[in-house]
C-alpha positions in Angstrom: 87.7 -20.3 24.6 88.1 -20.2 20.5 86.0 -17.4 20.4 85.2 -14.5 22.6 81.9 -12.9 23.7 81.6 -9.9 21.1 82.0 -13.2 18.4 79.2 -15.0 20.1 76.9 -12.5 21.2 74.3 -13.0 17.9 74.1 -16.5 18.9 73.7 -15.7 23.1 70.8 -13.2 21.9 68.6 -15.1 19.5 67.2 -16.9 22.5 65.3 -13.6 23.2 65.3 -12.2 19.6 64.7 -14.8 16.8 64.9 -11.5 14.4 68.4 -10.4 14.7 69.0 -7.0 13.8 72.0 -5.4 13.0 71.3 -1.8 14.6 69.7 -3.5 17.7 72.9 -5.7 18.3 75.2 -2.9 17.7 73.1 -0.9 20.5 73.2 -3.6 22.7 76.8 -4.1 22.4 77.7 -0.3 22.9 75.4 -0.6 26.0 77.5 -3.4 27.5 80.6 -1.5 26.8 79.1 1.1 28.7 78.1 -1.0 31.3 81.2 -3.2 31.8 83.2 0.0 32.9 81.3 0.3 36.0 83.6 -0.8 39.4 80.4 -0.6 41.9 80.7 -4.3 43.7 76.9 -4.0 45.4 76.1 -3.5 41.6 77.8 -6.3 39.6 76.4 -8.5 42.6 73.0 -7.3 41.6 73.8 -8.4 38.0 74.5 -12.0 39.0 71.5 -11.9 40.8 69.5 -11.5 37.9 71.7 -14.2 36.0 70.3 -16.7 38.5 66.5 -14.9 38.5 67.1 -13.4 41.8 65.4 -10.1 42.7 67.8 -7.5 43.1 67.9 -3.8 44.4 65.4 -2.1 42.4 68.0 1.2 41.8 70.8 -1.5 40.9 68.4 -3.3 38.2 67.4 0.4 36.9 70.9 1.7 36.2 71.5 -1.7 34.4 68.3 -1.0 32.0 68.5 2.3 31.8 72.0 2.2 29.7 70.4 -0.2 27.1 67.4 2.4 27.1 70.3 5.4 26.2 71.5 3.1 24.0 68.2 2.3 21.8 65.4 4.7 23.1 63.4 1.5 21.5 64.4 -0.9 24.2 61.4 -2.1 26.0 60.2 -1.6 29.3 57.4 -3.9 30.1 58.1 -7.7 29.8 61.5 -7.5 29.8 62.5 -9.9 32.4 64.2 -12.7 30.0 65.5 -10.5 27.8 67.3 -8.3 31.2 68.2 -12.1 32.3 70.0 -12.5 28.8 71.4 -9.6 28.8 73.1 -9.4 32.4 74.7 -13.0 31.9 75.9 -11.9 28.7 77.3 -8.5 30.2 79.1 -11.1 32.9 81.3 -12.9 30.3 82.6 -9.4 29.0 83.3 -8.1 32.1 85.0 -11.1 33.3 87.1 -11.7 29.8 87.9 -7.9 30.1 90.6 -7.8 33.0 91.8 -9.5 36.1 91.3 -7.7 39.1 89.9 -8.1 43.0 86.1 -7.3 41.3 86.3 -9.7 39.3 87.6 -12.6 41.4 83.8 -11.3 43.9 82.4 -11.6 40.9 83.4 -14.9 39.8 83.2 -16.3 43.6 80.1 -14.9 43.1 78.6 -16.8 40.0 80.1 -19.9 41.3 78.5 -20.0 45.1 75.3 -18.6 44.2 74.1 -22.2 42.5 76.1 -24.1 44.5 73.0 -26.3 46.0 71.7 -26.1 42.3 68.3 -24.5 42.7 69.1 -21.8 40.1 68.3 -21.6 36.2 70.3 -19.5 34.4 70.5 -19.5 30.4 72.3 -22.8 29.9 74.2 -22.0 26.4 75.6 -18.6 28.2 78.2 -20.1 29.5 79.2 -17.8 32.5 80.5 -20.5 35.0 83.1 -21.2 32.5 84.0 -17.9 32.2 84.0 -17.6 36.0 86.2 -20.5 36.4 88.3 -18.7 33.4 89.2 -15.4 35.2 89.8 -17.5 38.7 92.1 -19.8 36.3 94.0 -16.8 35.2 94.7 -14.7 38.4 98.4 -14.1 38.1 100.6 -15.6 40.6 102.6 -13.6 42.8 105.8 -13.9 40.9 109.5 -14.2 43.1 111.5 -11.2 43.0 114.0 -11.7 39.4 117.6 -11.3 39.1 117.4 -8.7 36.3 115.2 -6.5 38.8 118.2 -7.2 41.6 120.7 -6.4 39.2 119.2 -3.3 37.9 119.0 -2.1 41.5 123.0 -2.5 41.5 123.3 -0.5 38.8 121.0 2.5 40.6 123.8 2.2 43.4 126.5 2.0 41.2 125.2 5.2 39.4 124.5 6.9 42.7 127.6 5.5 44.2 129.9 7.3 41.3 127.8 10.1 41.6 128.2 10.9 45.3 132.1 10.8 44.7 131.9 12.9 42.1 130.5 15.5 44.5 132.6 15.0 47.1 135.4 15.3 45.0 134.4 19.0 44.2 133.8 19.4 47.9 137.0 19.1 48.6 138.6 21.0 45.5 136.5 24.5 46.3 135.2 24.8 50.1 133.0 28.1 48.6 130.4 25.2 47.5 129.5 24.0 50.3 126.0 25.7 50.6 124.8 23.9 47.1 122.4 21.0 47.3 124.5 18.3 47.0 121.2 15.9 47.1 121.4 13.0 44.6 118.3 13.3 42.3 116.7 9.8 41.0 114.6 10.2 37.7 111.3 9.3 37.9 111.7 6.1 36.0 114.7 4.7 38.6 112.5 6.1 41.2 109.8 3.3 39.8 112.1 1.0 39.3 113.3 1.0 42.8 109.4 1.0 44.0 108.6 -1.6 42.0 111.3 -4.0 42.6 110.4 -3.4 46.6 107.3 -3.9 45.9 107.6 -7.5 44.3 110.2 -8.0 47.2 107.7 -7.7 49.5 105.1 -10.1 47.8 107.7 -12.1 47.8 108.3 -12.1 51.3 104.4 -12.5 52.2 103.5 -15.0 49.9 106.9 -17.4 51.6 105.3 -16.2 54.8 101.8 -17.5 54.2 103.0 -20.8 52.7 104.9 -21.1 56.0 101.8 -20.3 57.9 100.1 -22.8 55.7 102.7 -26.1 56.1 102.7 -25.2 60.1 99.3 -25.4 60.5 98.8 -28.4 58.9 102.2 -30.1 60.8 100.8 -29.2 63.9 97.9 -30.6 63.4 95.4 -28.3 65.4 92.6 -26.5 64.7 92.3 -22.6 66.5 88.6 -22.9 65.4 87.4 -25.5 68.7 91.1 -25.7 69.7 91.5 -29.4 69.4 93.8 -31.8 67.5 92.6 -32.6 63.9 92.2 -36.4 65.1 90.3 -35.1 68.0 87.9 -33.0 66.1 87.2 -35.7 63.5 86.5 -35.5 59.7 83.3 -34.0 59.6 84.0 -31.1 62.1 86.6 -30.1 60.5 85.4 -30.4 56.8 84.2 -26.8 58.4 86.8 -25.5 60.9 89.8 -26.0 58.0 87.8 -24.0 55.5 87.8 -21.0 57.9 91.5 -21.8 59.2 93.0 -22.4 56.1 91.2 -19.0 54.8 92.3 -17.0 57.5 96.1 -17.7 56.7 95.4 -16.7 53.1 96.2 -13.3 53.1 98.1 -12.3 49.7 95.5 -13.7 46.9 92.2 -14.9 46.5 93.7 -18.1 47.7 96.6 -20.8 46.9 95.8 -23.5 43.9 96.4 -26.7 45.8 93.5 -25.0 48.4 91.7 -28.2 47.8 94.2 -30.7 48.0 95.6 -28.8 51.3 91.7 -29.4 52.8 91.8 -33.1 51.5 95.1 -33.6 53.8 93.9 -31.9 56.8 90.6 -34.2 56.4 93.3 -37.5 56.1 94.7 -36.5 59.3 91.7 -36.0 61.2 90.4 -39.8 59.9 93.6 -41.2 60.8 94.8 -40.7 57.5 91.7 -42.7 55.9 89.6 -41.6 53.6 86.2 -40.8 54.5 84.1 -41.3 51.3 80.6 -41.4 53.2 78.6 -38.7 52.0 77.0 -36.0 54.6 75.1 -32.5 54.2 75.9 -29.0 55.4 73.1 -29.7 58.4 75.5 -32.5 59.3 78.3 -30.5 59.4 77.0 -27.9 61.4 75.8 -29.9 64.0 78.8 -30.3 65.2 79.6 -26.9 66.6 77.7 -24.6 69.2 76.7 -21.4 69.1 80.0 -19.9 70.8 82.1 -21.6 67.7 79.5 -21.0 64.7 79.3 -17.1 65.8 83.1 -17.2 66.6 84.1 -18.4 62.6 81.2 -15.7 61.5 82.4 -13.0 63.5 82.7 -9.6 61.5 80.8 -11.5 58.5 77.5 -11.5 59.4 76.5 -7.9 57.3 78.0 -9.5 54.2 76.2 -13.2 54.1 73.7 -13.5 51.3 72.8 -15.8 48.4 76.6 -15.9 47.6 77.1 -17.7 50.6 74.5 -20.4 51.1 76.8 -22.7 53.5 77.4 -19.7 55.5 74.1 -18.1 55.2 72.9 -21.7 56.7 75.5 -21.9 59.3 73.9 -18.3 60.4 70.7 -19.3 60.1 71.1 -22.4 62.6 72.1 -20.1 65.5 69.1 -19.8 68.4 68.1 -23.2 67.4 68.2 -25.7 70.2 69.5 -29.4 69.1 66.8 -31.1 67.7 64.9 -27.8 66.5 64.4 -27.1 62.7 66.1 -24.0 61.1 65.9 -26.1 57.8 62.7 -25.3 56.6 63.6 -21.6 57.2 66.8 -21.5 55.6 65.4 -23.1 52.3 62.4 -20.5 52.5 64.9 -17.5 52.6 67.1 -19.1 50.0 64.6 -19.7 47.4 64.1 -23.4 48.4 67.9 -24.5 48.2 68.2 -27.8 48.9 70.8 -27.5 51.7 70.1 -31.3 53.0 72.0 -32.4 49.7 74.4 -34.6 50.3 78.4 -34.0 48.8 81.3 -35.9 49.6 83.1 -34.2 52.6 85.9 -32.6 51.0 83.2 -30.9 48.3 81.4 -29.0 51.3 84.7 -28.2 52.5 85.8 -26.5 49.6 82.4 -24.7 49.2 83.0 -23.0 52.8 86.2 -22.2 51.9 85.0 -20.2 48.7 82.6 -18.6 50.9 84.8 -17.5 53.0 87.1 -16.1 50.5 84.3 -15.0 48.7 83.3 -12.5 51.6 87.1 -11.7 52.3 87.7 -10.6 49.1 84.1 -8.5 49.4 85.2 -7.3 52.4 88.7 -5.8 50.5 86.6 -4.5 47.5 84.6 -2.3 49.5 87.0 -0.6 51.7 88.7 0.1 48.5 85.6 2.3 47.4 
């Protein structure tokens, strides 16, 4: 993007201002400044939730307001609701062009699931799906260990190496110093150096060890999920059952790049390496599993499903239902009439559960950490 959101901001805001004002945009501004420092997750997924139009917690939508209201004591507080709207996609693209980080990968995962069956009307020239897709775009890889960090290491030891002779050598010259502490002392910066290259080290290590994981599963051709052999399983089932497999194995990013293309081949496999361009819905896929299976894949998920997740808030919302009994009518009354009997080509709905399931791992991971 040519130009970033402070540039475009008088052009995002006219939609709910014609009479642009310098003062007012300045206020607004230093209120998203303010705003975009905030690291509360159940907030900024209240925030997307008015993007899309969605009610959210009342106390989340007041702390939003109430910095534009410190900002410009002239803000207004009755018919505000496009103008909040506005504002909290606008707030979205700086936060997201601010930094990378675990928030705002949720936050993108977010923005991206919410609309996925397209029943949502955000403010088209916003454009915060592109800025979703940005910061997902630009998560930094887990780099391999470098040379120059090995080699600096050697010449830690080499110091300390030197050093500890040195001392022994005066050990031996004058016995009287024995009772001196002869412990080598690191500065603080080789101490981060030695951290640090450990640390990379060990990214290293895990993300060679969920590769690994990765390429096995996939050669062995078996899913954990019903424990049967892709081929066995069939296409459709396992349009589902590899986007929770191939999820679980993630376990050092918000997931690998070729996530898609890995889901394509396990789909191959379990047509007997044809492609399967029939089209199908998430109903259709769930079908295919009983209760044991669908509660099995949601298992320690269940607090965390909401309009994020529509594939997995349908895949909940199936279980109690006998075969032939509708939970679709339900599902698209709780999800604010999301058509969830749309049809996608089978490797799109796999990809969408497998950004759901990301989605909520990643959620999971941002709140422990507050």
């Amino acid at each position: 993007m040519s130009y970033s959101p402070n540039d475009l901001f008088p052009d995002w805001y006219k939609s709910v201002d014609i009479n642009l004002d310098e003062k007012v945009i300045s206020n607004r501004k230093k209120a998203i400044r303010k705003v975009i420092t905030k690291t509360n997750i159940d907030f900024w997924l209240d925030v997307v939730k008015i993007h899309f139009g969605i009610k959210p917690k009342e106390s989340n939508k007041q702390e939003f307001v109430n910095e534009f209201r410190i900002a410009d004591v002239t803000f207004p507080i009755l018919d505000n609701d496009n103008l909040i709207k506005c504002l909290a996609s606008i707030a979205l693209c700086f936060k997201l062009e601010k930094e990378n980080s675990n928030l705002n990968n949720v936050i993108s995962l977010a923005i991206l699931n919410t609309n996925a069956l397209g029943q949502f009307e955000p403010i088209n020239h916003i454009p915060v799906n592109d800025f979703a897709n940005q910061n997902l775009i630009n998560i930094p890889k887990d780099e391999l260990i470098k040379e120059e960090d090995i080699s600096r290491l050697d010449e830690i030891k080499n110091q300390l190496t030197l050093e500890e002779d040195e001392e022994n050598g005066d050990e031996e010259e004058s016995e009287d110093d024995t009772d001196e502490d002869s412990t080598i002392q690191l500065s603080n910066e080789e101490q981060v150096e030695i951290i640090t290259t450990v640390q990379s080290l060990a990214r290293t290590n895990l993300k060679l060890l969920e590769e690994t994981n990765v390429l096995w599963w996939i050669f062995g051709e078996y899913t954990t999920v019903t424990n049967q052999h892709f081929k066995d399983a069939g296409s459709q089932k396992m349009a589902l059952a590899a986007s929770k497999e191939l999820s679980d194995l993630i376990q050092v990013s918000i997931g690998i790049a070729s996530a898609k293309q890995l889901l394509n081949k396990v789909l191959l496999i379990s047509n007997e390496g044809k492609t399967n361009n029939k089209k199908c819905n998430v109903p259709e896929v769930i079908k295919a599993f009983d209760d044991e299976h669908k509660n099995k894949m949601l298992k320690d998920k269940k607090g965390l499903i909401s309009e994020a997740t529509p594939y997995l808030m349908a895949l909940n919302k199936s279980i109690g239902f006998a075969e032939g009994e509708n939970w679709v009518d339900p599902y698209k009354r709780s999800n604010y009439n999301g058509d969830i009997e749309k049809e996608f080509e089978l490797l799109t709905l796999s990809y969408q559960f497998y950004r759901e399931f990301i989605f909520l791992k990643l959620l999971k991971l941002e709140n422990a950490g507050n």
